[in-house]
matplotlib code that plots the C-alpha trace (Angstrom):
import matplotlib.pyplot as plt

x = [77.9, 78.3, 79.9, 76.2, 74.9, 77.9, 77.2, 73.7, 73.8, 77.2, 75.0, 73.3, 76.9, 78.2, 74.9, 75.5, 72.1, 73.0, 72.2, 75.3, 75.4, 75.1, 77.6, 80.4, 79.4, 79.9, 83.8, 84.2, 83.1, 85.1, 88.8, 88.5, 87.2, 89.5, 87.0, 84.1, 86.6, 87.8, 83.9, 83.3, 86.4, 84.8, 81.4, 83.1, 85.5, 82.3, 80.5, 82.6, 82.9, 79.3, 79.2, 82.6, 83.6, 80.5, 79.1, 82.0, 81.8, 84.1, 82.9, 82.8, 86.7, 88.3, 92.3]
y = [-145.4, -142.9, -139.4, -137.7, -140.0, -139.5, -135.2, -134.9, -137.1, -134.9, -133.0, -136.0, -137.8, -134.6, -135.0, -138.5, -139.0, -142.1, -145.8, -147.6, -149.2, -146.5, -144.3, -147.3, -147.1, -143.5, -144.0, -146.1, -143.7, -141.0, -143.5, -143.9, -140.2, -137.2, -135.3, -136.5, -135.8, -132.6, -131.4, -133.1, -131.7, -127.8, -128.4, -129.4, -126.4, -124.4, -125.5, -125.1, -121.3, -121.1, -122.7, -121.2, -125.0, -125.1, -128.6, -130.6, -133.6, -135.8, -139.1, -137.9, -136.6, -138.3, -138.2]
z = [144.1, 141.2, 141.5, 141.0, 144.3, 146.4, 145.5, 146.3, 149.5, 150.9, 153.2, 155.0, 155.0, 156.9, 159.3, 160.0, 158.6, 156.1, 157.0, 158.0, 154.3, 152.2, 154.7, 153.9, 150.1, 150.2, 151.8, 149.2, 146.9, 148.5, 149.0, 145.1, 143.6, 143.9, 142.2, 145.1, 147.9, 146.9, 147.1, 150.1, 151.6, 150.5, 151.8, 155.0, 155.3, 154.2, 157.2, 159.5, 158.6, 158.6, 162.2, 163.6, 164.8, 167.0, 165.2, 164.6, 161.6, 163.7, 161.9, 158.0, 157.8, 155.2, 155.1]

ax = plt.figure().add_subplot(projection="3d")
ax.plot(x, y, z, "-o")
ax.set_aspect("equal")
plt.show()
């Protein structure tokens, strides 16, 4: 998975809307590339402003 893919698919990733395979290729995307997780981990915070912790993203967290 490259760093463009991983971006434009955060939202669905977030959702839980990605197949089972691409979800695990997007972990491993995500284990490997600071540069991936530090937007994921933005678009996450920036949701859960947006939705005052109302829909939580229990299954996307990465550590």
């Amino acid at each position: 998975m490259t760093c463009k893919a991983t971006i434009r698919m955060i939202c669905e990733y977030l959702e839980g809307r990605l197949s089972p395979p691409v979800a695990a290729a997007m972990r491993a995307h995500l284990e490997g590339c600071t540069d991936c997780r530090l937007v994921l981990e933005a678009a996450q915070r920036t949701l859960e402003v947006y939705f005052d912790g109302e829909q939580p993203m229990s299954h996307a967290r990465v550590a």
